[in-house]
PDB file of N, CA, C and O in Angstrom:
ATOM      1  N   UNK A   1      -0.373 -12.131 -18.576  1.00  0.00           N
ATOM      2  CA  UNK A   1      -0.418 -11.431 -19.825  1.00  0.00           C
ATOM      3  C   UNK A   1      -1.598 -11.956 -20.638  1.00  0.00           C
ATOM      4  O   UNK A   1      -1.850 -13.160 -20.622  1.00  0.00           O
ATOM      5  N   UNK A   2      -2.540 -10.848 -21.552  1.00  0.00           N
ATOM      6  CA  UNK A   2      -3.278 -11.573 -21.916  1.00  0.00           C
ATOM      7  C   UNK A   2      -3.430 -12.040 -23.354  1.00  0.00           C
ATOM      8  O   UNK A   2      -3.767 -11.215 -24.203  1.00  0.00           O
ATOM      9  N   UNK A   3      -3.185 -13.410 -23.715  1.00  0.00           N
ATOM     10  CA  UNK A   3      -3.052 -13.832 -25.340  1.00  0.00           C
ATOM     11  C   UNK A   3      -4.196 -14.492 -25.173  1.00  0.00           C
ATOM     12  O   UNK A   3      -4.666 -15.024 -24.167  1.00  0.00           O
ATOM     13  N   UNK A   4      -4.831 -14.350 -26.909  1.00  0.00           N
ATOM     14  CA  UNK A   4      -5.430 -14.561 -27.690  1.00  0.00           C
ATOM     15  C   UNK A   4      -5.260 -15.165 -28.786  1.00  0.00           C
ATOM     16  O   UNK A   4      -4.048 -15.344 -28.911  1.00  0.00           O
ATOM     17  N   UNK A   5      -5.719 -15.507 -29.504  1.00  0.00           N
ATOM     18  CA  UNK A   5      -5.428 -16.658 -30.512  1.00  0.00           C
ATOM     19  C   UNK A   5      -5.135 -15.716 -31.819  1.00  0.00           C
ATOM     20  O   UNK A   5      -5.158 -16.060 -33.001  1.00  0.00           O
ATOM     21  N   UNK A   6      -4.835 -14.345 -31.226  1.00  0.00           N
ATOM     22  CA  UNK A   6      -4.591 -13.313 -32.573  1.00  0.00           C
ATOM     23  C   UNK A   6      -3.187 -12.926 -31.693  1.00  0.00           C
ATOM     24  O   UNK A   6      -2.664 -12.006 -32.321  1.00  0.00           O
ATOM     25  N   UNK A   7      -2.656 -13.132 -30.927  1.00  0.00           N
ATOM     26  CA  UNK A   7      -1.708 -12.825 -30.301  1.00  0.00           C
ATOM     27  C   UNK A   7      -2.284 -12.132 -29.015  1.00  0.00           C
ATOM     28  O   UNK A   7      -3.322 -12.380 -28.402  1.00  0.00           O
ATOM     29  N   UNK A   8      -0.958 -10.849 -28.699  1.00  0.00           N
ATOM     30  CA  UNK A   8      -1.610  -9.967 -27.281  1.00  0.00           C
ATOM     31  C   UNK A   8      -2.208  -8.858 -27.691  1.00  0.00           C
ATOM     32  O   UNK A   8      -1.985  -8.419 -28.820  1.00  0.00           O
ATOM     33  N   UNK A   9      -2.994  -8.291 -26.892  1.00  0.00           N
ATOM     34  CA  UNK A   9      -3.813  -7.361 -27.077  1.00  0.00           C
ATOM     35  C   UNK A   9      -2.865  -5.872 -26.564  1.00  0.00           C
ATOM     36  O   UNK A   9      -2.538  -5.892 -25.377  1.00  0.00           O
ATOM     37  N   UNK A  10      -2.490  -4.811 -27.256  1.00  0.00           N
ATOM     38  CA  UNK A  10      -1.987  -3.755 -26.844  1.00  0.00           C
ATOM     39  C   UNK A  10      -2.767  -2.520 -27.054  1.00  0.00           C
ATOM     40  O   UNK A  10      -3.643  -2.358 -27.904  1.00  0.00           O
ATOM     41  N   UNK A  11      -2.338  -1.648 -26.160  1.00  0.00           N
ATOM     42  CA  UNK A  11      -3.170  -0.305 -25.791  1.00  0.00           C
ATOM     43  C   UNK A  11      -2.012   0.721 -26.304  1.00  0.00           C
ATOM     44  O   UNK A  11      -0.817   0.699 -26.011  1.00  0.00           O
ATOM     45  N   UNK A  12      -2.764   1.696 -27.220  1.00  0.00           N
ATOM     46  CA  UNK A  12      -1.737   2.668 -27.792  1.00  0.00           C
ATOM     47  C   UNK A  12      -2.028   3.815 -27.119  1.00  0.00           C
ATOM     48  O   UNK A  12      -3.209   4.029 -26.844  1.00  0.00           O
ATOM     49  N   UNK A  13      -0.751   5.004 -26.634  1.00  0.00           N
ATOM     50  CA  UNK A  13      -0.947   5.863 -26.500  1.00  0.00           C
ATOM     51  C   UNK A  13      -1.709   6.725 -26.720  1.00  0.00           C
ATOM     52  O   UNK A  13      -2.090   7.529 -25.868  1.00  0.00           O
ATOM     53  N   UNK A  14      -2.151   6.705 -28.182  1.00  0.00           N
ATOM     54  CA  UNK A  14      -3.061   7.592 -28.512  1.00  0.00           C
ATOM     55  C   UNK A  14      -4.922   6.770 -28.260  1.00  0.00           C
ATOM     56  O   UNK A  14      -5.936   6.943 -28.936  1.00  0.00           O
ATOM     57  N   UNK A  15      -4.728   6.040 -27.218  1.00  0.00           N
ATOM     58  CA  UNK A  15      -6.269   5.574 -26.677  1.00  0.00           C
ATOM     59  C   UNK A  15      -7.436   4.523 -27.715  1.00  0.00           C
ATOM     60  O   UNK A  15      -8.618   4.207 -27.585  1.00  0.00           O
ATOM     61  N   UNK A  16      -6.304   4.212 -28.805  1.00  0.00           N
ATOM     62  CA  UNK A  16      -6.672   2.342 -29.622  1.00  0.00           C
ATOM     63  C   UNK A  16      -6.035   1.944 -28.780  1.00  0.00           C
ATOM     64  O   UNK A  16      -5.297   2.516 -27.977  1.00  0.00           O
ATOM     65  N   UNK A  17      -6.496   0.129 -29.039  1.00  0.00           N
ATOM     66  CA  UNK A  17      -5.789  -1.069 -29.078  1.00  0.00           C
ATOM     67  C   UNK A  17      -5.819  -1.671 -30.333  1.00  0.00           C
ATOM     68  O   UNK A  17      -6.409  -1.502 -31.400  1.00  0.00           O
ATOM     69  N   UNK A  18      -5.126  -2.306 -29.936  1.00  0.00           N
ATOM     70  CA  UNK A  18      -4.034  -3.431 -31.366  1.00  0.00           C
ATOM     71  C   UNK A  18      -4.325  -5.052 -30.839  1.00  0.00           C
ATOM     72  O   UNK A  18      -4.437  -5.536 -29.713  1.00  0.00           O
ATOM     73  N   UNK A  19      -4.394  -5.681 -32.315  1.00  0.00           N
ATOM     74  CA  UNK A  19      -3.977  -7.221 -31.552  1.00  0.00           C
ATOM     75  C   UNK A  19      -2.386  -7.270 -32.111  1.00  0.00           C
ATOM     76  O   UNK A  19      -1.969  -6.542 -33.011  1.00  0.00           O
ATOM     77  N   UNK A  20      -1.827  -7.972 -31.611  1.00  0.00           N
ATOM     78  CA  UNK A  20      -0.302  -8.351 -32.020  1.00  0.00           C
ATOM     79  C   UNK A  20      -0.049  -8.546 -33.439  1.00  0.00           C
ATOM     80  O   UNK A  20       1.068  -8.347 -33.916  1.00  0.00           O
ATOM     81  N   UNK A  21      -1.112  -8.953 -34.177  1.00  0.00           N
ATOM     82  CA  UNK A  21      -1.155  -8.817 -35.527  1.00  0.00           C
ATOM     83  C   UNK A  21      -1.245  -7.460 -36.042  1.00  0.00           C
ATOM     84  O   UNK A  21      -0.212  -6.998 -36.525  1.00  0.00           O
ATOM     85  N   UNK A  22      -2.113  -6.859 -36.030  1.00  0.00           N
ATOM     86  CA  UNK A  22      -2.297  -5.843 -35.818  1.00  0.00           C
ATOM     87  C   UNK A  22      -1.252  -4.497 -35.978  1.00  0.00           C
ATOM     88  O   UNK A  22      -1.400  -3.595 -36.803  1.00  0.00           O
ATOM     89  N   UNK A  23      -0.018  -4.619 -34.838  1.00  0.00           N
ATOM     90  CA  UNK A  23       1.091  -4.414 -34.497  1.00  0.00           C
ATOM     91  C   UNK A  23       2.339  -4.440 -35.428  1.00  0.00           C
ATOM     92  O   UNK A  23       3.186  -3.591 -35.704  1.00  0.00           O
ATOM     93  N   UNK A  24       2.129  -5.773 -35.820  1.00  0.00           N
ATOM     94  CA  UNK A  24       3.187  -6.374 -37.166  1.00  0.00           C
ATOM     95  C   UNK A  24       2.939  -5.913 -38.471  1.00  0.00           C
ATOM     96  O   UNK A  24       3.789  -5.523 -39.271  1.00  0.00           O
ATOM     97  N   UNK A  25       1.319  -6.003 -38.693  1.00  0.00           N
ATOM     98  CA  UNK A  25       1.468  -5.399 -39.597  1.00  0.00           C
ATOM     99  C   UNK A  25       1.853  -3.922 -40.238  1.00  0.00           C
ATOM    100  O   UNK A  25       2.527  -3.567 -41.205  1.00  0.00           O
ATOM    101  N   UNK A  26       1.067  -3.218 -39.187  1.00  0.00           N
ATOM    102  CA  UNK A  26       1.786  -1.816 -39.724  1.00  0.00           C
ATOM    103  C   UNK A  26       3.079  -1.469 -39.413  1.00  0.00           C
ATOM    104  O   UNK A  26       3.625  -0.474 -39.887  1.00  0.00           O
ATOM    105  N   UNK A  27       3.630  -2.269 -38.603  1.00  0.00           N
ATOM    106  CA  UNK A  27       5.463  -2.057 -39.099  1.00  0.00           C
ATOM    107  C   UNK A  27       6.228  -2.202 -40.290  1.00  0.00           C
ATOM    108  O   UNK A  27       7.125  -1.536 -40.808  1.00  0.00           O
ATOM    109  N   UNK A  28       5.284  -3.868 -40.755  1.00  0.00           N
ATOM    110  CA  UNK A  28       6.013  -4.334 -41.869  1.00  0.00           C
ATOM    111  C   UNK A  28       5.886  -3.097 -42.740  1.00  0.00           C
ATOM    112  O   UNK A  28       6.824  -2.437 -43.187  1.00  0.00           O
ATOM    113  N   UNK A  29       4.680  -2.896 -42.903  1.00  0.00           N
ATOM    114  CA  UNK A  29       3.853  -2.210 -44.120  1.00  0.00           C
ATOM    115  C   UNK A  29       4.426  -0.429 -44.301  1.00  0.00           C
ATOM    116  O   UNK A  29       4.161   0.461 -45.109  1.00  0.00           O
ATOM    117  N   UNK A  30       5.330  -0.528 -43.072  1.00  0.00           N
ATOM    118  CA  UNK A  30       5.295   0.958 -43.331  1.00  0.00           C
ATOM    119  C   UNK A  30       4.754   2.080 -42.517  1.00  0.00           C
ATOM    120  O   UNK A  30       5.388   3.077 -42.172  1.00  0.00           O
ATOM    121  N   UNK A  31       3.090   1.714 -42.159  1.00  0.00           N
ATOM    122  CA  UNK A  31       2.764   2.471 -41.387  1.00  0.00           C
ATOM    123  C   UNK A  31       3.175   3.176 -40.732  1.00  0.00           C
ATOM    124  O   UNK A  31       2.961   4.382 -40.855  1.00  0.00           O
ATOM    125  N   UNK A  32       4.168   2.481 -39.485  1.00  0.00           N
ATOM    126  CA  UNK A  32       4.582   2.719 -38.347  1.00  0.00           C
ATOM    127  C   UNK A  32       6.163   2.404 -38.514  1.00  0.00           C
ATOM    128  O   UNK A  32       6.564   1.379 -39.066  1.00  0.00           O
ATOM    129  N   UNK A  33       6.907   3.271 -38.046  1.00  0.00           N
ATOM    130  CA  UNK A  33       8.573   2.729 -38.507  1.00  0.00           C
ATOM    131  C   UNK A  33       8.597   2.634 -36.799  1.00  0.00           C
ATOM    132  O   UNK A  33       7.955   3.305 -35.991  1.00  0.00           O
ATOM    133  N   UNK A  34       9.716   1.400 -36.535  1.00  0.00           N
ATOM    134  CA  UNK A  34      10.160   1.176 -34.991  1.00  0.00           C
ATOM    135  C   UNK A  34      11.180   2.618 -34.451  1.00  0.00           C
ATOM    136  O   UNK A  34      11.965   3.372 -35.026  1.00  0.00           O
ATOM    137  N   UNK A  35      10.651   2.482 -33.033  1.00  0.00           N
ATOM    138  CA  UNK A  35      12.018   3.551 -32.514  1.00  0.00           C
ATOM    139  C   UNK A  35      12.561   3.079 -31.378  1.00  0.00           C
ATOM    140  O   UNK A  35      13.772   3.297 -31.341  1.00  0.00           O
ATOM    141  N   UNK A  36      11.987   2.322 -30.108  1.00  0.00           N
ATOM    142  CA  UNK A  36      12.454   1.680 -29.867  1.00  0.00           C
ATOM    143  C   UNK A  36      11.359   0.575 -29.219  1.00  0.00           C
ATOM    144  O   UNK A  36      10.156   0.761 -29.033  1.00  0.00           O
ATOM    145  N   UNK A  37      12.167  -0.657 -28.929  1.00  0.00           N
ATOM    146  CA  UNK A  37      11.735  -1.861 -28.104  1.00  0.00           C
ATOM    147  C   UNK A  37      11.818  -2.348 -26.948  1.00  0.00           C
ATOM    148  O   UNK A  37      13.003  -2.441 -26.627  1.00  0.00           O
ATOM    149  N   UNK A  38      10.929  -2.808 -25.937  1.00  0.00           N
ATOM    150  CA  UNK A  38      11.369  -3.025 -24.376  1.00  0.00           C
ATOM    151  C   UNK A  38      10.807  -4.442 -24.511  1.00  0.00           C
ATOM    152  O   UNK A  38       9.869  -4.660 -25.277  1.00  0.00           O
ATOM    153  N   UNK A  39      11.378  -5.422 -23.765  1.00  0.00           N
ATOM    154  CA  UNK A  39      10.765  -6.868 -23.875  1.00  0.00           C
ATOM    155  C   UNK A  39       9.783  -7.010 -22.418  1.00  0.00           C
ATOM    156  O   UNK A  39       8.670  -7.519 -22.284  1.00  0.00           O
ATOM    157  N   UNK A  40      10.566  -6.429 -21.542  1.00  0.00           N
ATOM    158  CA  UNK A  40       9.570  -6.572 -19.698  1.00  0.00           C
ATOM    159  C   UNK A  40       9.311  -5.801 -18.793  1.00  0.00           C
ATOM    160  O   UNK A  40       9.900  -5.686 -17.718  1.00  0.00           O
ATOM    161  N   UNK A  41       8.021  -4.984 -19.351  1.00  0.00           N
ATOM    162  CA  UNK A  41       7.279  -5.564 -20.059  1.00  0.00           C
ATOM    163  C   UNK A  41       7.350  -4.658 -21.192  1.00  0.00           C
ATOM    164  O   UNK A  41       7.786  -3.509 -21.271  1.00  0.00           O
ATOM    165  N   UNK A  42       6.441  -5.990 -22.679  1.00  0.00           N
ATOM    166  CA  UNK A  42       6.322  -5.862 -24.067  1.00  0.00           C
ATOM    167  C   UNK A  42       6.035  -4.491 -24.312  1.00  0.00           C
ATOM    168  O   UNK A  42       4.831  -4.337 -24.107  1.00  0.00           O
ATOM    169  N   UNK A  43       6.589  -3.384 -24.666  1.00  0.00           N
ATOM    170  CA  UNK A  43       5.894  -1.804 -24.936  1.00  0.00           C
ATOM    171  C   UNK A  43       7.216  -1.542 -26.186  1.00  0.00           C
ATOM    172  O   UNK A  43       8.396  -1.838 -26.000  1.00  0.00           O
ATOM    173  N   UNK A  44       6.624  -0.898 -27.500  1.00  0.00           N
ATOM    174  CA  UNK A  44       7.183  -0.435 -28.514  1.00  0.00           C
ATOM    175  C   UNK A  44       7.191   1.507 -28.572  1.00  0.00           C
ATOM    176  O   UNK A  44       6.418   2.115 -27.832  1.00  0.00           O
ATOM    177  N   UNK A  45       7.673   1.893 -29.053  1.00  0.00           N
ATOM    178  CA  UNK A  45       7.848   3.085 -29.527  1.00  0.00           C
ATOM    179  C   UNK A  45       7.789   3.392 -30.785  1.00  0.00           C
ATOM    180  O   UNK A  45       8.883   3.333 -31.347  1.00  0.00           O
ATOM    181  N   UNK A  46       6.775   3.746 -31.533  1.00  0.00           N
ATOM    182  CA  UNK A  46       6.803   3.421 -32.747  1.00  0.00           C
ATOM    183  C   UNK A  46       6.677   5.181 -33.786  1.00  0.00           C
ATOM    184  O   UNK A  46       6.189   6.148 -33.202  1.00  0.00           O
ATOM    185  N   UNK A  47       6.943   5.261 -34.582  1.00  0.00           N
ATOM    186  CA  UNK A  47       6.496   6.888 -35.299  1.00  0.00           C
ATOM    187  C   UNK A  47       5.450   6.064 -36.676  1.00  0.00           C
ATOM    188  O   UNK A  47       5.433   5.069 -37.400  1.00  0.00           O
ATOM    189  N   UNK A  48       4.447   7.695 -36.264  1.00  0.00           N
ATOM    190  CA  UNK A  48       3.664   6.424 -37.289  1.00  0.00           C
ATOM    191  C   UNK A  48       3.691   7.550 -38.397  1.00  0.00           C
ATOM    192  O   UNK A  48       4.221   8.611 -38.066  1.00  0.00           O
ATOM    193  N   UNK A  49       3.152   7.434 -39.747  1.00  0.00           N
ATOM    194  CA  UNK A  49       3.387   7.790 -41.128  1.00  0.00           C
ATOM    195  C   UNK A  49       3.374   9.501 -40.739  1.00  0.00           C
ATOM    196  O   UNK A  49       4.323  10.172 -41.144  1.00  0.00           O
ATOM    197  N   UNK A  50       2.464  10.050 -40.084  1.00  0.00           N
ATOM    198  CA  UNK A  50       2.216  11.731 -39.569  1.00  0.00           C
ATOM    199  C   UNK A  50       3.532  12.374 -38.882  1.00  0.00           C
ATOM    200  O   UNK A  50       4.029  13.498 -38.808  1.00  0.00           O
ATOM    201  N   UNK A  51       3.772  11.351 -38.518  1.00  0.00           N
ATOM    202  CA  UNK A  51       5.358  11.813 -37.763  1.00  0.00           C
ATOM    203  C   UNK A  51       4.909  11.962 -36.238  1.00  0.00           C
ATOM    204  O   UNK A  51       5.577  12.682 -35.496  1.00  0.00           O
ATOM    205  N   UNK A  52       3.886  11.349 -35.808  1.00  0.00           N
ATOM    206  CA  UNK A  52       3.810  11.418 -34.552  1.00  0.00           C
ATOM    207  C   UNK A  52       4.310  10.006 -33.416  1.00  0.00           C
ATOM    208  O   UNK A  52       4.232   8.847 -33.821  1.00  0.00           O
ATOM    209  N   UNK A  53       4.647  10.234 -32.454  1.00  0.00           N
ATOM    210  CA  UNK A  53       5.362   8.826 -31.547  1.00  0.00           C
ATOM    211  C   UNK A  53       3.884   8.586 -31.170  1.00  0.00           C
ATOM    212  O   UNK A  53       2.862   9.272 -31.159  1.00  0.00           O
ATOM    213  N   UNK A  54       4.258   7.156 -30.830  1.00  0.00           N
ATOM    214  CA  UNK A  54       2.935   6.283 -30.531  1.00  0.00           C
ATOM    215  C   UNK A  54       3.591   5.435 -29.701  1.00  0.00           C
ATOM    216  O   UNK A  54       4.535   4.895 -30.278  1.00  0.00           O
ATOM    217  N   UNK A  55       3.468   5.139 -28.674  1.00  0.00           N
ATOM    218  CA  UNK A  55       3.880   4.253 -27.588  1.00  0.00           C
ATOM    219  C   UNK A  55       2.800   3.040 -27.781  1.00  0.00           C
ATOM    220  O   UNK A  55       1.620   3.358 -27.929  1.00  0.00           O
ATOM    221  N   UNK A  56       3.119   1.845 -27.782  1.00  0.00           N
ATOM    222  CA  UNK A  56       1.938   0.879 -27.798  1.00  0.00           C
ATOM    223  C   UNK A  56       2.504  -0.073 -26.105  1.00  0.00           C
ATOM    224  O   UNK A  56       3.449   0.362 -25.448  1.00  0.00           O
ATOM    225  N   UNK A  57       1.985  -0.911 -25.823  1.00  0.00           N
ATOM    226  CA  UNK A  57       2.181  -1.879 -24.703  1.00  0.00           C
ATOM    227  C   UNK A  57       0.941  -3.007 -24.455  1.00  0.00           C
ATOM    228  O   UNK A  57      -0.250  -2.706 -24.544  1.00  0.00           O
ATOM    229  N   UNK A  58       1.428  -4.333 -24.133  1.00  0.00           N
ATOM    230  CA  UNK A  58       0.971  -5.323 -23.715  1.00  0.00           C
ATOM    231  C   UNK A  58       0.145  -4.482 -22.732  1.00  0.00           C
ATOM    232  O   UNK A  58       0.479  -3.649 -21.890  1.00  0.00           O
ATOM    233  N   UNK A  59      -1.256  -5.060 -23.183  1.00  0.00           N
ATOM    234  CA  UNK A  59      -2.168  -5.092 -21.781  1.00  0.00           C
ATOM    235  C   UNK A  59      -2.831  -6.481 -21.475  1.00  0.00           C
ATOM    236  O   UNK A  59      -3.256  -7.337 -22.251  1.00  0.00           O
ATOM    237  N   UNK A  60      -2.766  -6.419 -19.398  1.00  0.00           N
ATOM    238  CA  UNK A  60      -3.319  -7.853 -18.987  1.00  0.00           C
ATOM    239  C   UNK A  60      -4.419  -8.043 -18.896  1.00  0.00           C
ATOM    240  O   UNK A  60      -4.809  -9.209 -18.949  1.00  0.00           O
ATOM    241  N   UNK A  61      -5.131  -7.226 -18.766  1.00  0.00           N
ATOM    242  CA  UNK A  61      -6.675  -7.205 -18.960  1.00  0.00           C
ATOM    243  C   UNK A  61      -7.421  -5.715 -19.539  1.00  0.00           C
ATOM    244  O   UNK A  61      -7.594  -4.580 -19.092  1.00  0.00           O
ATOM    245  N   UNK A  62      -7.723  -6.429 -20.741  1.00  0.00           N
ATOM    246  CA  UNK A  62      -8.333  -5.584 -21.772  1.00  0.00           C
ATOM    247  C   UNK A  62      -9.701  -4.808 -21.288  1.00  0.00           C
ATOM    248  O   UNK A  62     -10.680  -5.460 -20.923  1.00  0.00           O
ATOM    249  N   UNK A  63      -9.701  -3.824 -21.302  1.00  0.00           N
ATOM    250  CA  UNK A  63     -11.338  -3.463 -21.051  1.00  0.00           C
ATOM    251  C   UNK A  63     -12.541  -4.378 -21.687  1.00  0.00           C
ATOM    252  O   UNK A  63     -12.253  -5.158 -22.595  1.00  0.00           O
ATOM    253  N   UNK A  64     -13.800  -4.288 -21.243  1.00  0.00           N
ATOM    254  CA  UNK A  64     -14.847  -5.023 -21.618  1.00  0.00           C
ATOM    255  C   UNK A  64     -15.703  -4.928 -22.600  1.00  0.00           C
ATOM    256  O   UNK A  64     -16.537  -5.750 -22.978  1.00  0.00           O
ATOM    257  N   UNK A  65     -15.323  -3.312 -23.213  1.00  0.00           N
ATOM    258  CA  UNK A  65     -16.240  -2.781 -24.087  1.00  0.00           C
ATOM    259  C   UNK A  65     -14.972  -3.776 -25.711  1.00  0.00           C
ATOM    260  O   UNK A  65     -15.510  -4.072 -26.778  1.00  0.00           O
ATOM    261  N   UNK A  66     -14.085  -3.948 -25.566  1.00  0.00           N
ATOM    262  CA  UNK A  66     -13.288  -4.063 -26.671  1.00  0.00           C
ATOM    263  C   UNK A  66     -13.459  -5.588 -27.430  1.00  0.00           C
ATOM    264  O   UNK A  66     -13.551  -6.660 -26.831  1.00  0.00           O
ATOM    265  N   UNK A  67     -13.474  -5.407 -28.790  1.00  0.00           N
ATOM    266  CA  UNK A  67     -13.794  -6.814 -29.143  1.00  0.00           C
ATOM    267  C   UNK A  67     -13.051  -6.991 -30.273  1.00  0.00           C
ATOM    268  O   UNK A  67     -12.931  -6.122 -31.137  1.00  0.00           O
ATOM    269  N   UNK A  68     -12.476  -8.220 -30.319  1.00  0.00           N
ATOM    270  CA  UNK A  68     -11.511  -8.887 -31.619  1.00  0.00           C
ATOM    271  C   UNK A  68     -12.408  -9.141 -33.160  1.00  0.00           C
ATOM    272  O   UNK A  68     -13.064 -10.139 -33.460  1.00  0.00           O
ATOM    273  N   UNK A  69     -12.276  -8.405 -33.647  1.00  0.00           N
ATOM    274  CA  UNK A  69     -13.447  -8.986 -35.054  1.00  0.00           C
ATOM    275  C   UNK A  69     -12.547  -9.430 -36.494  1.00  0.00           C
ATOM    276  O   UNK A  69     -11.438  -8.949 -36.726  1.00  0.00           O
ATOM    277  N   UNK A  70     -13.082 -10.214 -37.208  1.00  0.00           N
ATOM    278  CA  UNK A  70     -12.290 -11.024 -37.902  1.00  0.00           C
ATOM    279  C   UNK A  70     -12.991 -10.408 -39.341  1.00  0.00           C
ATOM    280  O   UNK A  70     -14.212 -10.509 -39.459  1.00  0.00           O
ATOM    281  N   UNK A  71     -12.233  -9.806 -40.365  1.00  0.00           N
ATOM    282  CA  UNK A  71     -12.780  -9.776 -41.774  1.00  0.00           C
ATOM    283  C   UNK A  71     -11.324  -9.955 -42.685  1.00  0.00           C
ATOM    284  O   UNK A  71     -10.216 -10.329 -42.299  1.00  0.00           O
ATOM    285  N   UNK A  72     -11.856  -9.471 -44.248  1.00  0.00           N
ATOM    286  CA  UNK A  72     -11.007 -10.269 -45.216  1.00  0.00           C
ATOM    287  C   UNK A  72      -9.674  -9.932 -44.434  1.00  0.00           C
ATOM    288  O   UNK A  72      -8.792 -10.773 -44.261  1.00  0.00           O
ATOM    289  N   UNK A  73      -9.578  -8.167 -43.814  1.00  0.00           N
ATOM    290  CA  UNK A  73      -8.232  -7.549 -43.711  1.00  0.00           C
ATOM    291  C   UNK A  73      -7.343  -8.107 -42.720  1.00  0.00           C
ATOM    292  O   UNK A  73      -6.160  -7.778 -42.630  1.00  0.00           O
ATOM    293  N   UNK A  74      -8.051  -9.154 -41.799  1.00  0.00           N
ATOM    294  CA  UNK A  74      -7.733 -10.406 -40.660  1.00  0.00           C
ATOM    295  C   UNK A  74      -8.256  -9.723 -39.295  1.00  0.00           C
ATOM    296  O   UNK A  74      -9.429  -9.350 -39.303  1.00  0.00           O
ATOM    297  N   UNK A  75      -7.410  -9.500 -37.992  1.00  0.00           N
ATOM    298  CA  UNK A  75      -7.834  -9.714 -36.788  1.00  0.00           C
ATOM    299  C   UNK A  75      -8.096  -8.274 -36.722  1.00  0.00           C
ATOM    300  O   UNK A  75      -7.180  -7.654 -37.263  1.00  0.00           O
ATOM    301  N   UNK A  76      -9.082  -7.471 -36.220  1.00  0.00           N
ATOM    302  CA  UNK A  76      -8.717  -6.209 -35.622  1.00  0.00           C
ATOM    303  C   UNK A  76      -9.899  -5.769 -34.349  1.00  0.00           C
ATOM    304  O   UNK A  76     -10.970  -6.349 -34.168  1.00  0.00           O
ATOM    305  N   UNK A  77      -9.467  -4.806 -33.699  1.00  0.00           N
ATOM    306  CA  UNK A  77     -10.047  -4.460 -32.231  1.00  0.00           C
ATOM    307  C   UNK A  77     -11.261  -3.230 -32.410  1.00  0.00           C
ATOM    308  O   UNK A  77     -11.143  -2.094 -32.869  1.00  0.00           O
ATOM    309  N   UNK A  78     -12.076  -3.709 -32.034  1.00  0.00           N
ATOM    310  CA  UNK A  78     -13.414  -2.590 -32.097  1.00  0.00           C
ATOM    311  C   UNK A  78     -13.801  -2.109 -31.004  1.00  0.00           C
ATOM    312  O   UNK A  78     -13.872  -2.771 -29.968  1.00  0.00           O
ATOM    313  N   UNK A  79     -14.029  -1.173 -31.084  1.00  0.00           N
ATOM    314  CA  UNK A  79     -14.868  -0.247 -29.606  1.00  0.00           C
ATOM    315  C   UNK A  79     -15.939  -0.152 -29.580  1.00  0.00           C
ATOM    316  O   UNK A  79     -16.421   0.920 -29.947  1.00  0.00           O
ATOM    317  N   UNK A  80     -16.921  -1.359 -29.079  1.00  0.00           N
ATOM    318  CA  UNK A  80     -18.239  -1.873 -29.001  1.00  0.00           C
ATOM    319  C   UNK A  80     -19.229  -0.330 -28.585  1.00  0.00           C
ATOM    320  O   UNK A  80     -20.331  -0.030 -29.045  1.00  0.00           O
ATOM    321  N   UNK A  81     -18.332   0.499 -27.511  1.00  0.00           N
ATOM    322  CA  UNK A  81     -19.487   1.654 -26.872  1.00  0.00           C
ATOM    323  C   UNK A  81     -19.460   2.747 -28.480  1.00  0.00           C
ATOM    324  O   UNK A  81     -20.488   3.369 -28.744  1.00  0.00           O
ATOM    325  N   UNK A  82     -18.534   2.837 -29.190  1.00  0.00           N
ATOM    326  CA  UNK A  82     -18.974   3.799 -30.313  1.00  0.00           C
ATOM    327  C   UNK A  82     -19.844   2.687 -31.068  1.00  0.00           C
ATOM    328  O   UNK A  82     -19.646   1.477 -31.170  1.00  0.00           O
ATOM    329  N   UNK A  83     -21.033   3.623 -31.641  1.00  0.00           N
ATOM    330  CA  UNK A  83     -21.732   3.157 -33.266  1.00  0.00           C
ATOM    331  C   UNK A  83     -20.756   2.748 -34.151  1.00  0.00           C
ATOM    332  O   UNK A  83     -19.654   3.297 -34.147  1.00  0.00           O
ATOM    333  N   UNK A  84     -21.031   1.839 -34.921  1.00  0.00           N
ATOM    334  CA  UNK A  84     -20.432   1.500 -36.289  1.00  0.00           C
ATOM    335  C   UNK A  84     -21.341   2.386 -37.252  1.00  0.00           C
ATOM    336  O   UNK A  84     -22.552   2.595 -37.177  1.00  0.00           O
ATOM    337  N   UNK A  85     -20.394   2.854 -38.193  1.00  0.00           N
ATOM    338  CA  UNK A  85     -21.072   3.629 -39.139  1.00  0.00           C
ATOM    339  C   UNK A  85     -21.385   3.159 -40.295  1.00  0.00           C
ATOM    340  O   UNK A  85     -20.516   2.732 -41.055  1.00  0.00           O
ATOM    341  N   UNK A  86     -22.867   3.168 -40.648  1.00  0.00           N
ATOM    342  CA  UNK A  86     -23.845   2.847 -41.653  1.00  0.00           C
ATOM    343  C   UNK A  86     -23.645   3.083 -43.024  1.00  0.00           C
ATOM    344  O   UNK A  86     -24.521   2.785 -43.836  1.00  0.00           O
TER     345      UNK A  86
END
């Protein structure tokens, strides 16, 4: 499984990833309300604010393009092959 010092890295249905922080937070916050939980392996079911299901899951090896970046808002996952916008 692969952890990071932000937790695990998960791949959402809808084709993001999450770090485990990431994850927590938009539950706490609301974002995302739980629907259900599997422990083995780690995969959530989550509805997020639109009313759409979002399946998330532990992944063991993250693609290469993906990178952990750290600002005020804390850990989050970037997709190095898109531009950042200017």
């Amino acid at each position: 499984m692969n952890e990071t010092s932000f937790g695990r890295v998960y791949a959402g249905s809808n084709g993001n990833y999450y770090t485990e922080r990431q994850l927590e937070r938009n539950l706490r916050s609301g974002c995302w309300t739980p629907c259900l939980r599997q422990r083995n392996p780690a995969r959530r079911l989550v509805e997020t604010r639109e009313g759409n299901l979002l399946l998330v899951g532990v992944v063991s090896h993250p693609p290469p393009w993906i990178e952990i970046r750290i600002s005020k808002g804390g850990a989050r996952i970037v997709d190095t092959r898109v531009p950042l916008p200017e």
